[in-house]
C-alpha positions in Angstrom: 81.4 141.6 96.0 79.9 137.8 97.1 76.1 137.6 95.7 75.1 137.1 99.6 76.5 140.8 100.4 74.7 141.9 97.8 71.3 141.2 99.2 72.0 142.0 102.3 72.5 145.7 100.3 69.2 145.5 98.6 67.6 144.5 101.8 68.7 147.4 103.7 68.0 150.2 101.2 64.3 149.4 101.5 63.9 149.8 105.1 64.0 153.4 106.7 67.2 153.6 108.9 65.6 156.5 111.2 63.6 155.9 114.5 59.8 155.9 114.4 56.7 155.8 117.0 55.7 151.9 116.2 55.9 149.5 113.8 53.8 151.0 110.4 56.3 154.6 111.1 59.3 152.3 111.1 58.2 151.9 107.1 56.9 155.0 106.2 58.6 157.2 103.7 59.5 160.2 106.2 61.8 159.9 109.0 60.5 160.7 112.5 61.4 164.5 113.3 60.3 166.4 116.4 61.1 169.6 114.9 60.7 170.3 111.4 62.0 174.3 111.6 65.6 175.9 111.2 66.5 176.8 114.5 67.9 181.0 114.5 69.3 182.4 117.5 70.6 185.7 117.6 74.4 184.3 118.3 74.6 182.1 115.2 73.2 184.7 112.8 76.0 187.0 114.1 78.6 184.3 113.5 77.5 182.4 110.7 79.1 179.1 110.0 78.3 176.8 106.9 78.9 173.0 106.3 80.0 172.4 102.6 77.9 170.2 100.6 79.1 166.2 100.2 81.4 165.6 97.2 81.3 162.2 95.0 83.0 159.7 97.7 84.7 158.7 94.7 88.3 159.8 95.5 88.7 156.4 97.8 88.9 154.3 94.7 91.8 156.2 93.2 93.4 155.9 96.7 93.0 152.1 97.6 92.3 150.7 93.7 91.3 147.4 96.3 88.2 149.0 97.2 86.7 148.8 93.7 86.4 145.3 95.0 83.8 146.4 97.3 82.5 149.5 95.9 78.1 148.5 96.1 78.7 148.4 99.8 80.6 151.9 100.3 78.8 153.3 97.5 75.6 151.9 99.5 76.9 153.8 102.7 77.8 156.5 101.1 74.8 157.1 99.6 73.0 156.1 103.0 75.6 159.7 104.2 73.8 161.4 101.4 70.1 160.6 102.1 70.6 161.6 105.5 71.9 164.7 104.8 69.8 165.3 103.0 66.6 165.1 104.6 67.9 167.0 107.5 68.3 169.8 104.9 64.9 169.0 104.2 63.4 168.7 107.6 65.6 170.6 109.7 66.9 173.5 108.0 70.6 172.0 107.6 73.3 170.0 109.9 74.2 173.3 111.4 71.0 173.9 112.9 70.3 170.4 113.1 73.7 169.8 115.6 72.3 172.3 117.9 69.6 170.3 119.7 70.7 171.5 123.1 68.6 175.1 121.8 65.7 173.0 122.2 65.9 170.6 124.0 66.6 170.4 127.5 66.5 173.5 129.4 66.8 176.6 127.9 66.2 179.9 129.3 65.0 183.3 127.4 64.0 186.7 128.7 60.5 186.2 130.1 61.4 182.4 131.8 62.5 178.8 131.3 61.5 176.3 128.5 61.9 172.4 129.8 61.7 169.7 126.6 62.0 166.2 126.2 61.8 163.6 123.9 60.1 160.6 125.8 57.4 159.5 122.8 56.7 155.7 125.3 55.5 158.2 128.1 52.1 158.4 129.1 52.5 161.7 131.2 55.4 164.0 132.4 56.1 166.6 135.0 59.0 168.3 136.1 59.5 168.2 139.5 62.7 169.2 141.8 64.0 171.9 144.8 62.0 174.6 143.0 58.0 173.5 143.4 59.3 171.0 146.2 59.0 168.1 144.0 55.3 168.0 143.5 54.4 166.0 140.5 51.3 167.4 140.1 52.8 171.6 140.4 54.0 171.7 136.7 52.5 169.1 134.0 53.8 168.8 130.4 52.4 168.8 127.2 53.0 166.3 124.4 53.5 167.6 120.6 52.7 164.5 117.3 56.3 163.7 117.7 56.9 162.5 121.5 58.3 165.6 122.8 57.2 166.6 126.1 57.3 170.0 126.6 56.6 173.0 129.8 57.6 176.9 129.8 58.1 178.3 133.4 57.6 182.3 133.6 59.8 184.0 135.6 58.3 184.9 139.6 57.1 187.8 139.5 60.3 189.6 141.0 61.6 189.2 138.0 64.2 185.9 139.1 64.3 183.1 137.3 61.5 180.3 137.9 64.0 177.3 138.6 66.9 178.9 140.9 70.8 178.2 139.6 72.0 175.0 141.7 68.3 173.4 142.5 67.8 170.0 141.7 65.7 169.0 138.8 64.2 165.6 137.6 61.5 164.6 134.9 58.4 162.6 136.5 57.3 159.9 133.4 54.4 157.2 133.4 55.7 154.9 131.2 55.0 151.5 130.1 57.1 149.8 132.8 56.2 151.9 135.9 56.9 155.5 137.5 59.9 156.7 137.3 62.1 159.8 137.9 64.8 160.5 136.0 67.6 162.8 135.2 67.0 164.9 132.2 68.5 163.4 129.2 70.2 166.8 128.3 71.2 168.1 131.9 74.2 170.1 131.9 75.2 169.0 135.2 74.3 166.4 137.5 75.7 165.9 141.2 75.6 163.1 143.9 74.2 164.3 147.3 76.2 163.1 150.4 75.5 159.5 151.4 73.2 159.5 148.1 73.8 156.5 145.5 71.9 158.2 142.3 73.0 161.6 140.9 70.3 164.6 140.8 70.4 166.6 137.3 71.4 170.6 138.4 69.9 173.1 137.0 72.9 175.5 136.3 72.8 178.7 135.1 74.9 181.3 136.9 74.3 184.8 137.4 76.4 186.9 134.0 79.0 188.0 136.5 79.8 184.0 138.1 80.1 182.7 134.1 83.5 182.1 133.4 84.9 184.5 130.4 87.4 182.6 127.9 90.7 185.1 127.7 92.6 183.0 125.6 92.6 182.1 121.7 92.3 178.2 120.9 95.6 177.5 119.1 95.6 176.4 115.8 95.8 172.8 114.8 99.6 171.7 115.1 101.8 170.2 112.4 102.3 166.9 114.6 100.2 165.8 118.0 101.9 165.1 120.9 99.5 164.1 123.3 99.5 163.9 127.1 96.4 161.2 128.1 95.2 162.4 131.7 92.7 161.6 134.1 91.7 164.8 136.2 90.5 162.5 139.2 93.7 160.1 139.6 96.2 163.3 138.4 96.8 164.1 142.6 100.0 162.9 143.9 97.9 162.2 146.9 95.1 159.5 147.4 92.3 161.6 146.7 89.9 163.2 143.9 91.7 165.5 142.2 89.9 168.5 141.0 89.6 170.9 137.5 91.3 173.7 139.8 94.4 171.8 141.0 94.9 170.1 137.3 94.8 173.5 135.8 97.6 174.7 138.3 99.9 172.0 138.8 99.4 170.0 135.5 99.0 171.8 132.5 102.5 173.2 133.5 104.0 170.2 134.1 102.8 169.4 130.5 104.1 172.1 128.9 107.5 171.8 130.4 107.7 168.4 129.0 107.1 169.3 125.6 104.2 168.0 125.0 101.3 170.0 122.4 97.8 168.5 123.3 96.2 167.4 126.7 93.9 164.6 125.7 91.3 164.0 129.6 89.4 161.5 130.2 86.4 160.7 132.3 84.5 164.5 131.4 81.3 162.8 130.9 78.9 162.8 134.0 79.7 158.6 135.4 78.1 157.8 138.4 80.6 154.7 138.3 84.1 156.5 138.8 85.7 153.2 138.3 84.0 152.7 135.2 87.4 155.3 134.1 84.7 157.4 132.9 83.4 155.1 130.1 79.8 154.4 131.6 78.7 157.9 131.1 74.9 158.5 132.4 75.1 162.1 131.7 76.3 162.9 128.2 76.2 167.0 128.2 77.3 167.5 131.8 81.2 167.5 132.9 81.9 165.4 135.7 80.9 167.3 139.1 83.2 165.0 141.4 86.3 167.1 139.8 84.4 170.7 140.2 82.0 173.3 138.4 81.5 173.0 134.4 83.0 177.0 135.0 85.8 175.3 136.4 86.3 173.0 133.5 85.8 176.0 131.6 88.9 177.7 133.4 91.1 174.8 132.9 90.9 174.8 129.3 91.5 178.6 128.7 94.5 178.2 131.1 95.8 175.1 128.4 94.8 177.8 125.4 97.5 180.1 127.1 100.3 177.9 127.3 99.4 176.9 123.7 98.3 173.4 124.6 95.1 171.6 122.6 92.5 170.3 124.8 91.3 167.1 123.5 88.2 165.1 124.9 88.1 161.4 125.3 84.7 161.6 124.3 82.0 158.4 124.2 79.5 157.7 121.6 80.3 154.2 121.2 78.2 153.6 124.5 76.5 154.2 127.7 75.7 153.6 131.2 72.8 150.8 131.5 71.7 152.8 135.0 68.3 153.4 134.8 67.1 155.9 137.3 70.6 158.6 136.4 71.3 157.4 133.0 69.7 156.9 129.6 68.4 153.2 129.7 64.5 153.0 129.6 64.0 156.7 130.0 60.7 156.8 128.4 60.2 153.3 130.0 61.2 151.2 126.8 64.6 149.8 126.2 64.6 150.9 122.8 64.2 154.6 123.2 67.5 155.4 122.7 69.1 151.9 122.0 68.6 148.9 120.1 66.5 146.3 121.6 66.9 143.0 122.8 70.9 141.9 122.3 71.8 144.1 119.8 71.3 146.7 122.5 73.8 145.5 124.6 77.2 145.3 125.1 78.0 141.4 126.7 81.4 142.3 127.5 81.0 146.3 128.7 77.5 145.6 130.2 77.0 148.9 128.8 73.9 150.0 126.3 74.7 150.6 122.5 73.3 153.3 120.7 71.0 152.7 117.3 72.7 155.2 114.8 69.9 154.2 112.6 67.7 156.6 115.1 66.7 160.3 114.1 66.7 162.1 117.7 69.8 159.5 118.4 71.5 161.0 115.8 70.5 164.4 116.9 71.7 163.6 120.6 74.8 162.4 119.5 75.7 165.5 116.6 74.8 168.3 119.5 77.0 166.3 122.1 79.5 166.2 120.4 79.0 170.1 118.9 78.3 171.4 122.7 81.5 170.6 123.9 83.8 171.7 121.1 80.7 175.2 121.3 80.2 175.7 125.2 83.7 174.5 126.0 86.2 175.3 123.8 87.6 172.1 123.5 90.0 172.1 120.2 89.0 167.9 119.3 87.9 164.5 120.2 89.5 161.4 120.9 86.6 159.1 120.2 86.5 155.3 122.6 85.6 151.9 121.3 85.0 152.5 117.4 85.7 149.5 116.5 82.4 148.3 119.0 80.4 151.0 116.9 81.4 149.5 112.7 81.0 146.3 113.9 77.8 144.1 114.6 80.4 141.8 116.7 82.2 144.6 118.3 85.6 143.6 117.7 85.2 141.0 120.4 86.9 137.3 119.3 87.7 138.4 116.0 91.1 138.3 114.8 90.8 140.8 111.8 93.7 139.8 109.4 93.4 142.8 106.7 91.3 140.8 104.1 88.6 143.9 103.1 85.8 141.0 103.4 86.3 141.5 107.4 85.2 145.3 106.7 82.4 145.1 103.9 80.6 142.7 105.0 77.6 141.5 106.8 79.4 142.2 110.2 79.9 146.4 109.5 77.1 148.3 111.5 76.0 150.9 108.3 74.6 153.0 110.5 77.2 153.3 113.1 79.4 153.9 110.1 77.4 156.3 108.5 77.1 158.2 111.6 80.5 158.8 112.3 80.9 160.7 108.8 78.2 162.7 109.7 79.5 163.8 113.3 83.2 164.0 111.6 81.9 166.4 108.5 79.9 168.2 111.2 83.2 168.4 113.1 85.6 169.6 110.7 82.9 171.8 108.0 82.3 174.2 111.3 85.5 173.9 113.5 88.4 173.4 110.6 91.1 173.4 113.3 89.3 170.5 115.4 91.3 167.1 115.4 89.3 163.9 115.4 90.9 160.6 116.8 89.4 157.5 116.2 90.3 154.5 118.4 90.2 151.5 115.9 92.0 148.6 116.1 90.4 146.9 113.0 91.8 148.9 110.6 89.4 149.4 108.5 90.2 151.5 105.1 88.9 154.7 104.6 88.9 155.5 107.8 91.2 158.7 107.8 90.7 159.5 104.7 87.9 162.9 104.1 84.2 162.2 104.4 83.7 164.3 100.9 85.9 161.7 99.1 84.4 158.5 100.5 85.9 158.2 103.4 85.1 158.0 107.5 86.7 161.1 108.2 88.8 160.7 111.1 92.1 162.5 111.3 94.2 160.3 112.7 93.5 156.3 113.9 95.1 155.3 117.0 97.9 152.8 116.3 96.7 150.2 118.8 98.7 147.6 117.2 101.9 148.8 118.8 101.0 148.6 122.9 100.0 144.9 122.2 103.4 144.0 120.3 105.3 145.3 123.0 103.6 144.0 125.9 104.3 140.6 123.4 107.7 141.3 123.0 108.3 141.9 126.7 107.0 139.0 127.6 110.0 137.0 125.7 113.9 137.3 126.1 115.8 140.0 124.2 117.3 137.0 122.1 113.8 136.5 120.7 112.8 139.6 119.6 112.8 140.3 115.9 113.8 143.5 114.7 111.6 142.9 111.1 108.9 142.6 113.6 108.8 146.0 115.4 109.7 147.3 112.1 106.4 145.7 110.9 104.2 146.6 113.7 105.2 150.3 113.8 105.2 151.2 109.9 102.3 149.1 108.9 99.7 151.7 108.8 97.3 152.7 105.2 98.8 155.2 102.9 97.7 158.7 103.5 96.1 157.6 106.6 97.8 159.2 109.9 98.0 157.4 113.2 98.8 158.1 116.7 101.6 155.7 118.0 102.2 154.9 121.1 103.9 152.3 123.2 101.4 152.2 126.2 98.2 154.2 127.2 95.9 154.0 130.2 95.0 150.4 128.9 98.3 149.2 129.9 98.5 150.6 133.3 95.2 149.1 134.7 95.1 146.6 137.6 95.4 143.2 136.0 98.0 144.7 133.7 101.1 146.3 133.9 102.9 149.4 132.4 106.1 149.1 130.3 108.2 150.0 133.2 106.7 147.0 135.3 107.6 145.1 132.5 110.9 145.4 132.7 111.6 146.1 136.0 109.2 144.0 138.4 110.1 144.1 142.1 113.4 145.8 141.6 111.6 149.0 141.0 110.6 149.3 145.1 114.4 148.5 145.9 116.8 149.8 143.3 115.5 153.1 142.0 117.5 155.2 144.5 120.5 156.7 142.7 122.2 155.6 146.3 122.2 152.2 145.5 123.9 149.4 143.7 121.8 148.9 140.6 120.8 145.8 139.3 120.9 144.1 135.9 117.6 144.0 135.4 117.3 148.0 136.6 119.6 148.8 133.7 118.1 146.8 131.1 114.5 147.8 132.1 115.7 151.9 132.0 117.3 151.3 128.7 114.6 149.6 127.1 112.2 151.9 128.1 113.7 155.1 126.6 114.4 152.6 123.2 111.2 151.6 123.2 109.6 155.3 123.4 111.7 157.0 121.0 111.6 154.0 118.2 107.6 154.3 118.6 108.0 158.0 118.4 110.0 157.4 115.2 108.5 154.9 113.0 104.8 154.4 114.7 102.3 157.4 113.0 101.9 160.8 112.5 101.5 161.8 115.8 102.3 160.1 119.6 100.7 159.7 122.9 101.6 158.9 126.2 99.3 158.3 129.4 100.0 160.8 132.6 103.1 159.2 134.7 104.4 156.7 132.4 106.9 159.0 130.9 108.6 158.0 134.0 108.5 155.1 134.3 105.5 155.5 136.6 105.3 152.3 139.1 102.9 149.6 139.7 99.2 149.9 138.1 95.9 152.0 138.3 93.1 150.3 140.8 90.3 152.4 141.3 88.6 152.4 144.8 86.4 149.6 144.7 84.6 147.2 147.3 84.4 143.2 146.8 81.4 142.8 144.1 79.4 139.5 143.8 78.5 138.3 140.6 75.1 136.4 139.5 76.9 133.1 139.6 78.0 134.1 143.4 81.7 134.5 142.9 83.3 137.1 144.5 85.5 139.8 142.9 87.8 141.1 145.4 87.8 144.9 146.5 90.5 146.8 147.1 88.7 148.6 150.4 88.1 151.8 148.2 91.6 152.7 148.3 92.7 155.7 146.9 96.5 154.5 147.0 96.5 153.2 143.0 94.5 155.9 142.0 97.1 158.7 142.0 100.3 159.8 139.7 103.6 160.0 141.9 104.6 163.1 139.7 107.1 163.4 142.8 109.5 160.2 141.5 110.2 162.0 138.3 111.2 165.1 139.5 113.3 164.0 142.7 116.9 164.1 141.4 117.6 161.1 143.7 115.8 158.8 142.0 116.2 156.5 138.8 112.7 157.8 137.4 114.2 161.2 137.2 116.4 159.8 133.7 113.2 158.2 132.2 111.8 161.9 132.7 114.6 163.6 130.8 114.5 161.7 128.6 110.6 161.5 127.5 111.1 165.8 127.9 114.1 165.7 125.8 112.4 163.6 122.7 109.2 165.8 123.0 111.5 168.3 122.4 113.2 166.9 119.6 110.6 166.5 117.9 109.2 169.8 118.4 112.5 171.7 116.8 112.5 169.2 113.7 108.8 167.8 112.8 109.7 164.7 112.1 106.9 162.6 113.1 105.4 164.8 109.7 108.4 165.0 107.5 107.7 163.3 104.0 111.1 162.3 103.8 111.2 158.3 105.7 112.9 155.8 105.1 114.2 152.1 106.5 117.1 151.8 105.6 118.7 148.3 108.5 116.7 146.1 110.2 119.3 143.6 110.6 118.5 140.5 112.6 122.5 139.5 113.8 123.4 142.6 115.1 120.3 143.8 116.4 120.5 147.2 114.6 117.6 149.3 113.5 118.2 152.2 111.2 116.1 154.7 109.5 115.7 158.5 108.4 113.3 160.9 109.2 113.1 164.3 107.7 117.2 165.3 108.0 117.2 162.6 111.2 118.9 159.7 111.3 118.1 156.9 114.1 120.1 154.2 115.2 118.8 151.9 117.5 121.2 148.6 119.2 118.8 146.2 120.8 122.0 144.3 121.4 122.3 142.7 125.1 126.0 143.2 125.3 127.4 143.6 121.6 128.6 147.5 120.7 129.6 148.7 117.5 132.8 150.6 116.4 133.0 152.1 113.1 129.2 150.7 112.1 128.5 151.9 108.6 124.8 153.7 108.8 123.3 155.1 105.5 121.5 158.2 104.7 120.3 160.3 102.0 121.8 164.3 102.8 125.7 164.7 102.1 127.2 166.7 104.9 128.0 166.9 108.3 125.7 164.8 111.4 125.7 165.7 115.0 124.2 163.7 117.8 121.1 165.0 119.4 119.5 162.8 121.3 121.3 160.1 122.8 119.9 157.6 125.2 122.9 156.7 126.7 123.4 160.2 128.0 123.9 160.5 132.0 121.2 162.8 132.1 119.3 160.2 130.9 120.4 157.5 133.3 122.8 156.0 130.8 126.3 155.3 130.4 128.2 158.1 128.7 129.7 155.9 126.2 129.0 158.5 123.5 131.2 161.9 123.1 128.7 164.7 122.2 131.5 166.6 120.4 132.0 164.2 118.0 131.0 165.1 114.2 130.4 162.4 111.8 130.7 163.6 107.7 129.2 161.2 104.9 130.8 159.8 102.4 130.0 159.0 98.8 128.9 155.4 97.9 125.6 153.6 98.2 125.1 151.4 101.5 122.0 149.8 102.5 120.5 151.4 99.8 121.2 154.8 100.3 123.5 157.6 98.0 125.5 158.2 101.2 126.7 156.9 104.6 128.7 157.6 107.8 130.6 155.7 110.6 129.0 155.7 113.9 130.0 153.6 117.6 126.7 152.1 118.5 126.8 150.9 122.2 124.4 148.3 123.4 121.3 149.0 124.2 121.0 152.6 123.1 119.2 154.8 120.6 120.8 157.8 119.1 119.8 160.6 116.8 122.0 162.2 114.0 120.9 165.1 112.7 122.6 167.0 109.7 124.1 170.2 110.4 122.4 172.5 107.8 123.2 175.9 109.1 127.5 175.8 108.6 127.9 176.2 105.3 130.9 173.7 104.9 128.5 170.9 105.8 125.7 171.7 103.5 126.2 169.6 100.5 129.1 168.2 100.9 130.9 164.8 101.9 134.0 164.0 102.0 136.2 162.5 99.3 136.8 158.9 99.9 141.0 159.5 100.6 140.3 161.3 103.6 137.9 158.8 105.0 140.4 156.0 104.5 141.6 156.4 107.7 139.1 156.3 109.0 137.4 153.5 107.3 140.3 151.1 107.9 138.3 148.5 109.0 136.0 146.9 106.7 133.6 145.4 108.9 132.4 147.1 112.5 134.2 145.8 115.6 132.1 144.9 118.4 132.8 145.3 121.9 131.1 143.2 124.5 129.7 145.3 127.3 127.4 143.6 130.4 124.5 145.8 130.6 121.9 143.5 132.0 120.3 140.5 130.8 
């Protein structure tokens, strides 16, 4: 490690990481706690969980030998994991009690009445106010403890009913430095926006026993590969409206489960008072969003996934927030580094969003209970967490080109904290929820990050592999004759050893307005005109079709551990996502178009891949069929891979997953007879998947009858091989027959192939198939 990191090590250990009331706190030798008891309820001492102790964090080194390199600064942060831990052992009775801050805080509601608490140490006074004592700040006044937490109990009325009814509107009345103001509580559960009203209300909501919804089903455990449908309840109507939790649960989830898919990853749950924001400005961290329906509504949808055996994953956001001032979290207790970093550390220049200081004791405790409520209250079976790579980085990602060297991820730039936090809230994660998956969104690739917290690591389960979207959306934007098939090789199997990604080719990112989805891509203008099985195709219609279901299936194959796809684009879903939006001016008075607040972009035409008239219906098949496949043979997971072609001149792309062999032709026009492909198994291969199947909008070049038997020799590298006809542009799966006994372990003896191996080199066919 340079001398200058160093110092910047030696630096940081001497100043106290956690929040305090002013300046002389910020260097005493305790951290700033509001509550220094274990919290007990009833419910947790019937169902005890436990959160093993940290390990060594030594277990990286043996791992990635590189990262002895670097070891002061992740020894620092791991030992920076460690002091945390444990002084909330110390102070709070233990991560388990200390992740349940929505006990306290917040409302919560016991036998005799209500108990309202905040944390707002700037304020000068507080009152809660709302529907219930007719908003009268002077009705209900609160008390402040030592530690800046305001606090009021409500008794029940005398007949017994609770003090604040279910459904009234509820706000927290501060004097702070910088004025009056009324705000949402930071820990409302639910928040709504009145009619013809611009800021949300908090709700209080708590339902009689017999309105709560009552989770039937089991959460299913952790699968052996993701395969993950990214939705967006809102935009998931075929019609140019809102969608709601209701409609999703009725007409979705099936659709999802009749795809093949395991895991429904939604977006946008997270209260956002900016629906255009795509649910990434959240205001309202513990509430679901109301615009889709009732948190008992969410509830329902997710228990409705558990029964069809379907994960529910949440795009979840710690990484930032909402700068909104009066609904949000920005200068609740009137200063702007109550919950965030000060000055512009504390803001996102690109996002103009808030960031979070991790360095923060009740920051830290917000954050841990978030991200426990929802995976507690809702059921949700795992996070997919946004914009990490904005949270371990001082620069955010932004104009940095990170090119692998470890100095880009031990250095002065790496936010500690940040860091430091997201082992906490993964250890937190999986020590009390072992079948919870963790995603982390990370395009730096930063080591460690998927490795376990207890040897060293960040924790994370899988990274998203967000290298692949950008190299197609590269690739596209060249001819075929450019494209190098060592380069999508690259891209898609350069991922860290023991690490496991999620590929895919194209997510939400992709389809937004100003972009455009793999299918537009390829397509363009034809796609309004030439879709209609009725219709003279077009070249370009039939290279954009066939490219697409290539370009699925070889990401499927080669990119990660598990695969995701974003609602719609499975079939080839047209044209972008625009949210409703009207013109907005910026500060140096250029205007920004609206689109009218149009609904139109906002919407998934589910309808084009199910009529059986249409083009899109192939692209369908096709996604449903390789969900499938890889369903019945596990090969995203199977330790057996290998490359065994990537050859330049013909375009070919060959490799073995699990007892799978894949052959990919990105030739224009070029097909292969008799083309040699190696493999490892002796025995008989069948084609099962083949894109070039009618069903699939292809050609039916292919016979399905055909059976292809290895024969002994080595070829590209591997014990064994068999001939194949590869037309252009296809992709084709061989798997070995295991289950007829003639096939297992056998090839045939080199005089019977003769015949069939006259030719020594593969004849190609020339075949127009679009340009």
């Amino acid at each position: 490690m340079k001398n200058d990191e160093k110092v910047e090590i030696e630096e940081q250990e001497s100043v106290p990481s956690a929040l305090a009331n002013n300046d002389e706190e910020a260097h005493s030798e305790e951290p700033f706690v509001p509550f220094r008891r274990n919290i007990r309820t009833e419910k947790n001492e019937a169902k005890p969980r436990s959160i093993p102790p940290p390990g060594t964090g030594r277990k990286i080194y043996e791992i990635d030998p590189t990262l002895l390199g670097f070891r002061k600064h992740i020894d620092y942060r791991y030992a920076q994991y460690k002091r945390i831990l444990e002084e909330i052992d110390k102070y709070e009775g233990g991560l388990e009690a200390f992740s349940r801050g929505y006990e306290k805080l917040g409302f919560t509601r016991c036998e005799t009445g209500i108990t309202y608490r905040e944390w707002a140490p700037r304020a000068k006074s507080a009152a809660l106010i709302g529907d219930f004592n007719n908003w009268n700040p002077n009705a209900d006044i609160m008390s402040r403890n030592e530690f800046g937490v305001w606090e009021i109990f409500l008794p029940n009325n005398t007949d017994g009913s609770p003090p604040i009814p279910h459904g009234s509107r509820v706000k927290i009345r501060m004097e702070t430095p910088s004025g009056i103001k009324d705000s949402i509580p930071a820990w409302i559960k639910f928040s709504v926006q009145a009619p013809g009203e611009i800021p949300y209300n908090g709700m209080y909501y708590d339902p009689p026993e017999e309105e709560k919804y009552v989770f039937k089903h089991p959460q299913p455990k952790k699968p052996k590969s993701l395969r993950i449908y990214e939705s967006h309840v809102g935009m998931s109507s075929m019609e140019p409206i809102i969608n709601t939790y209701a409609n999703f649960r009725d007409d979705v989830l099936p659709r999802i489960k009749r795809l093949g898919y395991n895991a429904v990853q939604i977006m946008a749950v997270q209260e956002h008072s900016y629906y255009s924001s795509f649910g990434y400005h959240v205001t309202n961290f513990f509430a679901p969003s109301s615009r889709f329906g009732t948190p008992d509504d969410l509830k329902s949808l997710i228990d409705r996934a558990h029964e069809l055996g379907l994960l529910v994953l949440m795009d979840v956001v710690h990484s930032h927030a909402s700068k909104n001032v009066l609904d949000g979290l920005n200068m609740f207790d009137g200063t702007e580094d109550h919950y965030f970093h000060s000055g512009s550390k504390g803001h996102h220049w690109m996002w103009d969003s808030r960031l979070f200081n991790y360095g923060s004791w009740e920051v830290l405790r917000f954050l841990l209970s978030n991200a426990r409520w929802w995976l507690e209250e809702y059921k949700f079976d795992g996070f997919r967490f946004d914009g990490v790579t904005s949270m371990m980085y001082t620069h955010h990602g932004l104009q940095v080109a990170f090119t692998g060297n470890y100095n880009e991820y031990f250095g002065y730039a790496t936010d500690v904290d940040a860091v430091v936090y997201l082992m906490l809230v993964n250890h937190m994660i999986h020590g009390l929820y072992p079948e919870a998956v963790t995603i982390g969104e990370d395009v730096s690739g930063m080591p460690t990050f998927c490795l376990p917290v207890l040897d060293g690591g960040v924790g994370f389960d899988y990274r998203l592999h967000m290298a692949i979207a950008d190299k197609w959306i590269e690739l596209l934007k060249k001819r075929d004759e450019d494209w190098k098939m060592g380069d999508i090789v690259h891209t898609l199997a350069n991922r860290r050893w023991l690490e496991k990604c999620v590929a895919y080719a194209e997510s939400h990112d992709q389809a937004l307005v100003g972009d455009k989805t793999i299918a537009f891509w390829l397509m363009d203008k034809d796609m309004y005109d030439f879709m209609a099985l009725d219709r003279p195709t077009t070249p370009l219609i039939d290279r954009g079709i066939a490219l697409h279901k290539m370009i699925r299936l070889i990401t499927m194959g080669l990119g990660g551990e598990g695969y995701l796809n974003f609602m719609g684009n499975e079939f080839g879903h047209p044209e972008w996502i625009d949210f409703p939006r009207g013109d907005q001016r910026l500060p140096n008075g250029r205007v920004i178009p609206g689109n009218n607040f149009s609904y139109d972009k906002c919407r998934r035409r589910f309808d084009l891949g199910d009529a059986d008239y249409l083009r899109y219906r192939g692209m369908q098949e096709f996604d449903q069929a390789m969900q499938h496949l890889e369903a019945k043979y596990d090969f995203m997971t199977s330790e057996h891979q290998y490359i065994s072609r990537k050859d330049e001149g013909d375009r070919m792309i060959v490799f073995e997953r699990g007892n799978l062999v894949f052959v990919f032709n990105f030739h224009w026009h070029n097909s292969y007879f008799n083309y040699r492909v190696g493999c490892l198994k002796p025995g008989k291969y069948k084609i099962v998947l083949d894109s070039d199947d009618p069903l699939f909008g292809g050609f039916n070049r292919l016979s399905h009858n055909a059976e292809y038997f290895s024969t002994e020799g080595w070829y590209d590298d591997r014990p064994r091989s068999f001939l194949v006809y590869a037309p252009s542009r296809t992709a084709v799966v061989y798997a070995l027959v295991e289950d007829e006994p003639n096939a297992v372990g056998k090839s045939l003896p080199a005089e019977i192939c003769a015949t069939v191996e006259e030719a020594a080199e593969p004849v190609k066919e020339s075949e127009p198939l679009g340009h």
